[in-house]
N, CA, C and O atoms as a Maestro MAE file, in Angstrom:
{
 s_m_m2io_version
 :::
 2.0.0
}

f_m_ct {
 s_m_title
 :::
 protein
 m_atom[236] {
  # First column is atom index #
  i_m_mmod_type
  r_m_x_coord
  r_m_y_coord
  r_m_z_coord
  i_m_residue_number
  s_m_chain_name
  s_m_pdb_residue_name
  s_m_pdb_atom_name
  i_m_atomic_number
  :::
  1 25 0.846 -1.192 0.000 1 A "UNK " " N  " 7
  2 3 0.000 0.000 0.000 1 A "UNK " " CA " 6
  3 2 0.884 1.246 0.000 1 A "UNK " " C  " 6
  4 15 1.830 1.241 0.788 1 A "UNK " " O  " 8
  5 25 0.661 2.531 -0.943 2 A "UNK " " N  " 7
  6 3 1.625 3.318 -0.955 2 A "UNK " " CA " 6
  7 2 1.453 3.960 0.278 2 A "UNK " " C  " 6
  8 15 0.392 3.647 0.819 2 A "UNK " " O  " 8
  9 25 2.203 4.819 0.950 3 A "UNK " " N  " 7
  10 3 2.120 5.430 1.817 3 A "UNK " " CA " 6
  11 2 1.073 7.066 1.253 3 A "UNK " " C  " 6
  12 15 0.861 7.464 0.108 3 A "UNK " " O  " 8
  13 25 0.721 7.534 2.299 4 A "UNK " " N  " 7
  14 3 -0.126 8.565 2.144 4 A "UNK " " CA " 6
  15 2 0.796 9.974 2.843 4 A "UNK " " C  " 6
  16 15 1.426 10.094 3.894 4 A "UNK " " O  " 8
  17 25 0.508 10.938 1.669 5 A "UNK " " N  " 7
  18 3 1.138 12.315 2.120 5 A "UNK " " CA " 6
  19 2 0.226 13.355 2.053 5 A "UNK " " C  " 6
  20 15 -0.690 13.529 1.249 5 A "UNK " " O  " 8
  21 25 0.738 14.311 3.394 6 A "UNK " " N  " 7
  22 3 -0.036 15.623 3.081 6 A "UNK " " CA " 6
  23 2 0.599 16.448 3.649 6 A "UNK " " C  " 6
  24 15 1.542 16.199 4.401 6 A "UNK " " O  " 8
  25 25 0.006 17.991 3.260 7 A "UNK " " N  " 7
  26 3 0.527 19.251 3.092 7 A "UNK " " CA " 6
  27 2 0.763 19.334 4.750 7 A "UNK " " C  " 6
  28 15 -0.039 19.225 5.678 7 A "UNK " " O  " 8
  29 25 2.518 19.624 4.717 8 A "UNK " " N  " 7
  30 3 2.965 19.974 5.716 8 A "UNK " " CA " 6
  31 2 3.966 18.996 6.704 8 A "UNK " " C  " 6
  32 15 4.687 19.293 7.656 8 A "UNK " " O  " 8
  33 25 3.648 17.591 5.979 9 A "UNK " " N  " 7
  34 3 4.469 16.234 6.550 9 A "UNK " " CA " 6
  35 2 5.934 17.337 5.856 9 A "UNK " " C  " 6
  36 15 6.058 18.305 5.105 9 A "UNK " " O  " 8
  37 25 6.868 16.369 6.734 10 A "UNK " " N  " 7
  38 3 8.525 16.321 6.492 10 A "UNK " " CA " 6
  39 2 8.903 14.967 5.777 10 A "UNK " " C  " 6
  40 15 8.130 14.041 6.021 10 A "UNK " " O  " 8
  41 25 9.291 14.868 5.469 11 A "UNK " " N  " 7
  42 3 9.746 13.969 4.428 11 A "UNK " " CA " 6
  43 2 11.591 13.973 3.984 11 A "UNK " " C  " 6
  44 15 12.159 14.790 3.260 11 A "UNK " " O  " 8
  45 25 12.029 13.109 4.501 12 A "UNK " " N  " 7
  46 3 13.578 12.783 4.231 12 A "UNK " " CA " 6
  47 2 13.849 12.275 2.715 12 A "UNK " " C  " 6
  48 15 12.989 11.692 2.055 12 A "UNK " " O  " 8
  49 25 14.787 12.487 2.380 13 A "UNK " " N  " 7
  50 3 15.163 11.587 0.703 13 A "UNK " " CA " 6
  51 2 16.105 11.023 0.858 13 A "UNK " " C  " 6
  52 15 16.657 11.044 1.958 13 A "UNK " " O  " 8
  53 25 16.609 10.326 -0.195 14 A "UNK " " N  " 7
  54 3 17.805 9.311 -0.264 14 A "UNK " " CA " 6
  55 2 18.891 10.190 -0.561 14 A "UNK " " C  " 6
  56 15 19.980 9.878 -0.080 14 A "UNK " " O  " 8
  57 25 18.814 11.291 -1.299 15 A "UNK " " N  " 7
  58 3 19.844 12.232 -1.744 15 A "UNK " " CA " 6
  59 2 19.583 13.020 -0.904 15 A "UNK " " C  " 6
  60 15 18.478 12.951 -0.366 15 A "UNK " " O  " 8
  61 25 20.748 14.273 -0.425 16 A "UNK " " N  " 7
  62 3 20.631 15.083 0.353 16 A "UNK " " CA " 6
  63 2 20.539 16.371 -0.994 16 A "UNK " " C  " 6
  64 15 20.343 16.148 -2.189 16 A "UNK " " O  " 8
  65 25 20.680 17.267 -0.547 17 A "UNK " " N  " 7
  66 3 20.194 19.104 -1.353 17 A "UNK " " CA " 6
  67 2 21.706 19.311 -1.374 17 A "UNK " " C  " 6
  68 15 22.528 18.892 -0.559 17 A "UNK " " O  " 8
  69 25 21.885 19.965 -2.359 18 A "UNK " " N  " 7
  70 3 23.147 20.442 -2.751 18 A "UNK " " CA " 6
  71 2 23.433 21.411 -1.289 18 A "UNK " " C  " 6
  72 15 24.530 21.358 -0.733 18 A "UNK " " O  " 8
  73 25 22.703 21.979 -0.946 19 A "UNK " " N  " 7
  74 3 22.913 23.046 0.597 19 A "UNK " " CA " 6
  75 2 23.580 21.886 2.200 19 A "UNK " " C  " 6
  76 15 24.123 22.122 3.280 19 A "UNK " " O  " 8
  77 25 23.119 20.685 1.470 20 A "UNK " " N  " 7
  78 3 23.626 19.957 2.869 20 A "UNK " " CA " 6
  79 2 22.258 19.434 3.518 20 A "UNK " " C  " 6
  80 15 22.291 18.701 4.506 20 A "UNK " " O  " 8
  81 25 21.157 19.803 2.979 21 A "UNK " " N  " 7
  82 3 20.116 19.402 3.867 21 A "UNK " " CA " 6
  83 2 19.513 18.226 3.228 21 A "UNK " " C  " 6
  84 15 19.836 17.774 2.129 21 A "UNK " " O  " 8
  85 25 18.529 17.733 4.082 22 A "UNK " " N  " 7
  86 3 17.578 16.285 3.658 22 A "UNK " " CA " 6
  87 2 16.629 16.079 4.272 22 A "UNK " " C  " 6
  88 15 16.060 14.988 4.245 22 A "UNK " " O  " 8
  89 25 16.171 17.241 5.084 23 A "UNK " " N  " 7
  90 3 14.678 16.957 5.170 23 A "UNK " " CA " 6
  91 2 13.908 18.436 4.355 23 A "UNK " " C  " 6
  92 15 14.318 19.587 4.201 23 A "UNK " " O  " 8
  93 25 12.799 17.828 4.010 24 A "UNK " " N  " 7
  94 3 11.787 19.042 3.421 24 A "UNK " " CA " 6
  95 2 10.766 18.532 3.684 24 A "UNK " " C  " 6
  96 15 10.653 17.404 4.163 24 A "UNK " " O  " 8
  97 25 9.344 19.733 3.250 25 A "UNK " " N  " 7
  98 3 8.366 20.000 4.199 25 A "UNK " " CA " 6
  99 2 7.412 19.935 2.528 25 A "UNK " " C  " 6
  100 15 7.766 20.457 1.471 25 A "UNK " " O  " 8
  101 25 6.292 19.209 2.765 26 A "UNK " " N  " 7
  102 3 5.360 19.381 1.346 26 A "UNK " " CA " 6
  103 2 4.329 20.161 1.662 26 A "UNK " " C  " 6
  104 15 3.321 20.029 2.355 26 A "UNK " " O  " 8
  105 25 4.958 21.296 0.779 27 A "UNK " " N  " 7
  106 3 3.601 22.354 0.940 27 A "UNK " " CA " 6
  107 2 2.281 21.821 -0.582 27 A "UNK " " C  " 6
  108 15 1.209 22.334 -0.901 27 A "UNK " " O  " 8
  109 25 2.814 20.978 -0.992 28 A "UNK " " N  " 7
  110 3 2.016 20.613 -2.311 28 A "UNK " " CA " 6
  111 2 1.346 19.392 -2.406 28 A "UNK " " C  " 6
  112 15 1.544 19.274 -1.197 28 A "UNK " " O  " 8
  113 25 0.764 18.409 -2.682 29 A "UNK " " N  " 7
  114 3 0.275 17.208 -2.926 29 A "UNK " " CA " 6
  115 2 -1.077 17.307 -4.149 29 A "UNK " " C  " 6
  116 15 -2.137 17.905 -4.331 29 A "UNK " " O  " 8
  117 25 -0.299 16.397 -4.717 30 A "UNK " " N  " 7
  118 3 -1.060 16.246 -6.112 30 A "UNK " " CA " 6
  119 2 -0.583 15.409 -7.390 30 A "UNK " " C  " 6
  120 15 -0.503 14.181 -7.378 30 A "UNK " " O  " 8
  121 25 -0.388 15.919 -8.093 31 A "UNK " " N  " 7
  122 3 0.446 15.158 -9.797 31 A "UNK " " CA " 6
  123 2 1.787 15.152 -9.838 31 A "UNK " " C  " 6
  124 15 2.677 14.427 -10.280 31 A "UNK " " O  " 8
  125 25 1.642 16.545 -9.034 32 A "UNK " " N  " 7
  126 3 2.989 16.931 -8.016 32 A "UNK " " CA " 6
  127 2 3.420 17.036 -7.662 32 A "UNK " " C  " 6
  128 15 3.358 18.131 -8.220 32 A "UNK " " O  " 8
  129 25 4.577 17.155 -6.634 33 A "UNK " " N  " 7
  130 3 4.851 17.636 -5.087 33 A "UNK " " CA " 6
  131 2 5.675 19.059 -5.288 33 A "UNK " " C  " 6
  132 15 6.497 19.336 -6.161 33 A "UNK " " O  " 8
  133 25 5.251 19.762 -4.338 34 A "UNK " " N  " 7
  134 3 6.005 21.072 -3.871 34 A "UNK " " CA " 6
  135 2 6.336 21.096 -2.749 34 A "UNK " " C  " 6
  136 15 5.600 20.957 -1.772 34 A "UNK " " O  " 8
  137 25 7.550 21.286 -2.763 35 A "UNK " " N  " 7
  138 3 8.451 20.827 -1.176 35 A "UNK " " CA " 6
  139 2 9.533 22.057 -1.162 35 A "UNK " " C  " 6
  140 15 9.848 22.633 -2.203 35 A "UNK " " O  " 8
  141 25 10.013 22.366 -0.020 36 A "UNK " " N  " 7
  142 3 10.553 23.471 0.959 36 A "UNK " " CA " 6
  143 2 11.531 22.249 1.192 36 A "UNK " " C  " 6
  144 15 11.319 21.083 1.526 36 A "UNK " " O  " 8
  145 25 12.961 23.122 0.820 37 A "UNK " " N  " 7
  146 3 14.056 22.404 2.089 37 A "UNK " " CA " 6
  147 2 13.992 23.375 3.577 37 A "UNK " " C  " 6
  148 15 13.823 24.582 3.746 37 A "UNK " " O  " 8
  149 25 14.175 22.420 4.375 38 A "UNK " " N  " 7
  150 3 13.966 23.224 5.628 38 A "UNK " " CA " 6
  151 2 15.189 24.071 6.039 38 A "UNK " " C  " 6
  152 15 15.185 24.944 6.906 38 A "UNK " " O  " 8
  153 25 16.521 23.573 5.079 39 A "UNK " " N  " 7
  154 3 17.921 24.526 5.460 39 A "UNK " " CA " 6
  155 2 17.948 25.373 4.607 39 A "UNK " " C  " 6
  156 15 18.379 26.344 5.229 39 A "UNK " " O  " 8
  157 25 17.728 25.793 3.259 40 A "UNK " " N  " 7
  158 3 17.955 26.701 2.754 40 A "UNK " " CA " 6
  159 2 16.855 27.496 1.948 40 A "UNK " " C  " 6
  160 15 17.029 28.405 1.137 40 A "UNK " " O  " 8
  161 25 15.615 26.891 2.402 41 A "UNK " " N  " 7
  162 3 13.799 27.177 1.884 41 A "UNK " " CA " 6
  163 2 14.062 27.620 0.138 41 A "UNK " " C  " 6
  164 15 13.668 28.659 -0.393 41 A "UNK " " O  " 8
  165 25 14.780 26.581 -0.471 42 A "UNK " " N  " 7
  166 3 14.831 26.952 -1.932 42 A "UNK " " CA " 6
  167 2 13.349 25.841 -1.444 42 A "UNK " " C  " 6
  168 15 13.102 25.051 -0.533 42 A "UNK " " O  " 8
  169 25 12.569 26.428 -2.794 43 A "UNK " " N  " 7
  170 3 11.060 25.634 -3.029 43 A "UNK " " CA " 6
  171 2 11.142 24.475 -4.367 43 A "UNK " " C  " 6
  172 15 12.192 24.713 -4.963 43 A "UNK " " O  " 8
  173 25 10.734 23.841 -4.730 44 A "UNK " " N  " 7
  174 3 10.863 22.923 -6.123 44 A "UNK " " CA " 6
  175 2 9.589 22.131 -5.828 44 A "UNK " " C  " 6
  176 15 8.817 21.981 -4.881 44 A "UNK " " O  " 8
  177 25 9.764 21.599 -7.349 45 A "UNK " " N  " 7
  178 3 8.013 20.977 -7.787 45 A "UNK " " CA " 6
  179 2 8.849 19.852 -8.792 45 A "UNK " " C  " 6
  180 15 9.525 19.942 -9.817 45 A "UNK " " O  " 8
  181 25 8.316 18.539 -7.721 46 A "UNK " " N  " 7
  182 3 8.645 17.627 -8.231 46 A "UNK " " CA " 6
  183 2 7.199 16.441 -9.045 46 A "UNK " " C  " 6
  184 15 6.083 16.294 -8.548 46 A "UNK " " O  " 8
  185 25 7.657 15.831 -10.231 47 A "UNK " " N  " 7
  186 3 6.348 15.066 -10.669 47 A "UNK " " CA " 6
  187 2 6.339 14.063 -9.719 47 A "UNK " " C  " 6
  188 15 7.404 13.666 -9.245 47 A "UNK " " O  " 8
  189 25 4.728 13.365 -9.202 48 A "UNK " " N  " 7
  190 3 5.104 12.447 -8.108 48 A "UNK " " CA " 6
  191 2 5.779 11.331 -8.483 48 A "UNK " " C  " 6
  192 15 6.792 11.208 -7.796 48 A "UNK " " O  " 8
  193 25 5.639 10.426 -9.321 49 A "UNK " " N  " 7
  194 3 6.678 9.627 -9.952 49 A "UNK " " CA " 6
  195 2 8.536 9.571 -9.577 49 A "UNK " " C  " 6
  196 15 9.153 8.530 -9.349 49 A "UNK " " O  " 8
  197 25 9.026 10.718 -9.595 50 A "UNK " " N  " 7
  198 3 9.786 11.414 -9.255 50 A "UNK " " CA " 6
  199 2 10.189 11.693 -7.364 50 A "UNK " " C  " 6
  200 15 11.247 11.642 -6.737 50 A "UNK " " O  " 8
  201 25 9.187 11.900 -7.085 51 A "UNK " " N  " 7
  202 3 9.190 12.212 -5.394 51 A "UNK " " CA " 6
  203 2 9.075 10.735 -4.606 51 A "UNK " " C  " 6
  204 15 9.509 10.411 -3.501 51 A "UNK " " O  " 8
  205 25 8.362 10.009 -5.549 52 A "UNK " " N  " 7
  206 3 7.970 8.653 -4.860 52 A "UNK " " CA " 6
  207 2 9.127 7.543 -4.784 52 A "UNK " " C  " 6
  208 15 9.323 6.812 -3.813 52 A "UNK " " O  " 8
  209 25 10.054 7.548 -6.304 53 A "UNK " " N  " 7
  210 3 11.457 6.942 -5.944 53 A "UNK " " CA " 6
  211 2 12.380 7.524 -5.307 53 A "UNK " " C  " 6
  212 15 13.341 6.870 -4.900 53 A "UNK " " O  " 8
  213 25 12.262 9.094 -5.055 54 A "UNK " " N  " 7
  214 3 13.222 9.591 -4.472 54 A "UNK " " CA " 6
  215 2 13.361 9.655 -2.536 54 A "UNK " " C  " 6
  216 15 14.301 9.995 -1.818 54 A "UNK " " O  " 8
  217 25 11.885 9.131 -2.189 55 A "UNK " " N  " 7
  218 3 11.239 9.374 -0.897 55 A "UNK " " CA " 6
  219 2 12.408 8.532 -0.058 55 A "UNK " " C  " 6
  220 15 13.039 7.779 -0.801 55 A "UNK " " O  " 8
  221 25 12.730 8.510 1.016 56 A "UNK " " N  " 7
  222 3 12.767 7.749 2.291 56 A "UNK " " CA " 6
  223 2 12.171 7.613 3.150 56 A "UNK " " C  " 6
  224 15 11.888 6.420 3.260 56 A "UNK " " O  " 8
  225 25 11.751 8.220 3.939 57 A "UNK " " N  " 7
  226 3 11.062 8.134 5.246 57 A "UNK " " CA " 6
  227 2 10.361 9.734 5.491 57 A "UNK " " C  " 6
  228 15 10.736 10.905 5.432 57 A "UNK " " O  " 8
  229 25 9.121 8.975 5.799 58 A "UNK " " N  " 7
  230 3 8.411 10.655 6.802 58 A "UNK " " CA " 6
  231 2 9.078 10.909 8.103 58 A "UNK " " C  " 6
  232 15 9.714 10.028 8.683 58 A "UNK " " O  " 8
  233 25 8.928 12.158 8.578 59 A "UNK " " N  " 7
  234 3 9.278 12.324 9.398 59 A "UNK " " CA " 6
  235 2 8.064 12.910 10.606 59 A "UNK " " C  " 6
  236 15 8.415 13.171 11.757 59 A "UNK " " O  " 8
  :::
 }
 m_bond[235] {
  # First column is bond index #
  i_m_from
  i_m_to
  i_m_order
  :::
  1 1 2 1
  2 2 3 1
  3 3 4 2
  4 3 5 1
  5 5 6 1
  6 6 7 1
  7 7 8 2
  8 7 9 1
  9 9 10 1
  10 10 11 1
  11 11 12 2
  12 11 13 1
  13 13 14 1
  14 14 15 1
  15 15 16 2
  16 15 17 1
  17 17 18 1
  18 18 19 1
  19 19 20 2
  20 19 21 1
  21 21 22 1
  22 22 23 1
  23 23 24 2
  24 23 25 1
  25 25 26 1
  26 26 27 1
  27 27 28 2
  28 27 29 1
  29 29 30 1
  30 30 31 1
  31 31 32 2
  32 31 33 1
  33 33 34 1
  34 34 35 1
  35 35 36 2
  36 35 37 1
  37 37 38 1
  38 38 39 1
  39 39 40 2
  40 39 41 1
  41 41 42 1
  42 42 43 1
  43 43 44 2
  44 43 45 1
  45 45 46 1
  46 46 47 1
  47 47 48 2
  48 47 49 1
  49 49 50 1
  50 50 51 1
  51 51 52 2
  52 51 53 1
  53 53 54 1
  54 54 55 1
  55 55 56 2
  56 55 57 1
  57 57 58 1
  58 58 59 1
  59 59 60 2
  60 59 61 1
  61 61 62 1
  62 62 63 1
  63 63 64 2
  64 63 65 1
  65 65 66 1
  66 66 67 1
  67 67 68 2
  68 67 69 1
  69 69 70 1
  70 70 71 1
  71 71 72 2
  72 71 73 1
  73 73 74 1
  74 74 75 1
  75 75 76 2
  76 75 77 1
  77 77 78 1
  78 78 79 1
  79 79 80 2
  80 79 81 1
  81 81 82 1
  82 82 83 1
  83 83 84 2
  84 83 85 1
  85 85 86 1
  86 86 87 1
  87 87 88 2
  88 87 89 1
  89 89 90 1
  90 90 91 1
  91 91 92 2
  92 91 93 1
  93 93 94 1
  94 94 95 1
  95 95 96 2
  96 95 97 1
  97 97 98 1
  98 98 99 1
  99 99 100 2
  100 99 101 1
  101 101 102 1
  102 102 103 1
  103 103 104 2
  104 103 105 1
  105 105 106 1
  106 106 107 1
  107 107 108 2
  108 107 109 1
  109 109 110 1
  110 110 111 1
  111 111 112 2
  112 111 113 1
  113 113 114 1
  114 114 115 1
  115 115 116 2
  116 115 117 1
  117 117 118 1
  118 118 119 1
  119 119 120 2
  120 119 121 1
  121 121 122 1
  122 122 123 1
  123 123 124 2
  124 123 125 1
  125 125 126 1
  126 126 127 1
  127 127 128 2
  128 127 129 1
  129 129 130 1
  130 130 131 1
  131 131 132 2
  132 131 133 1
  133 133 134 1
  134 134 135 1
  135 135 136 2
  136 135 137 1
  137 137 138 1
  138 138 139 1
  139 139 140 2
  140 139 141 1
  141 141 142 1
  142 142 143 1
  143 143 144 2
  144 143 145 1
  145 145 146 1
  146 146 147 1
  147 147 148 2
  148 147 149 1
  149 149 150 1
  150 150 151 1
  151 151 152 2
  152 151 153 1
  153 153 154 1
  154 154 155 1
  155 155 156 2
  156 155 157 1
  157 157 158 1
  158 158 159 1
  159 159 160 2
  160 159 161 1
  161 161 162 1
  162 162 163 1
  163 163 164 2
  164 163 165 1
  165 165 166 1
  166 166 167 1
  167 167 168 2
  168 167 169 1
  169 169 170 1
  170 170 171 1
  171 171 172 2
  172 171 173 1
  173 173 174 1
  174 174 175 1
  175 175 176 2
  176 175 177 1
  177 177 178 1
  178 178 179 1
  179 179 180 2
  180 179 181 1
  181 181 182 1
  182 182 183 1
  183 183 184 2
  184 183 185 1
  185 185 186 1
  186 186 187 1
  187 187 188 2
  188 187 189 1
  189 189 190 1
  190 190 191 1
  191 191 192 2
  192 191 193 1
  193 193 194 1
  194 194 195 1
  195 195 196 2
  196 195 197 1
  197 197 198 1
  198 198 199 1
  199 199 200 2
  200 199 201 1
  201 201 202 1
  202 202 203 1
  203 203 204 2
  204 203 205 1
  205 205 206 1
  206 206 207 1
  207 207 208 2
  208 207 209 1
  209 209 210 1
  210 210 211 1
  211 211 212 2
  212 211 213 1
  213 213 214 1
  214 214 215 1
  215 215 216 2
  216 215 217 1
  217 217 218 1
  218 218 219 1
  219 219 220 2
  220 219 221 1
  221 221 222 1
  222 222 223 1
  223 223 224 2
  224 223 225 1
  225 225 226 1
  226 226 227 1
  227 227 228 2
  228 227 229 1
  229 229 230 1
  230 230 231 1
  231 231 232 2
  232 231 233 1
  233 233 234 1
  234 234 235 1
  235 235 236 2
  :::
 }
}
């Protein structure tokens, strides 16, 4: 069962952010994701396809 997300979970990835960070915050849920790094609040819009292999763990 996939896991379920919503606006405002934290969410870790397998790759860290070029800034050093690895957790972000989904301000988006949809076709999409729009996620906040929490160290350097650059924003990005990922296709979920994309967010879903890249996921690790909620936080």
């Amino acid at each position: 069962m996939p896991e379920e997300f919503e606006v405002g979970d934290k969410v870790k990835f397998k790759k860290s952010h070029p800034c050093g960070g690895d957790v972000w915050k989904i301000l988006r849920v949809g076709m999409d994701f729009k996620l906040k790094c929490q160290k350097c609040d650059r924003i990005i819009m990922l296709p979920r396809s994309k967010f879903e292999k890249s996921f690790k763990k909620k936080l």
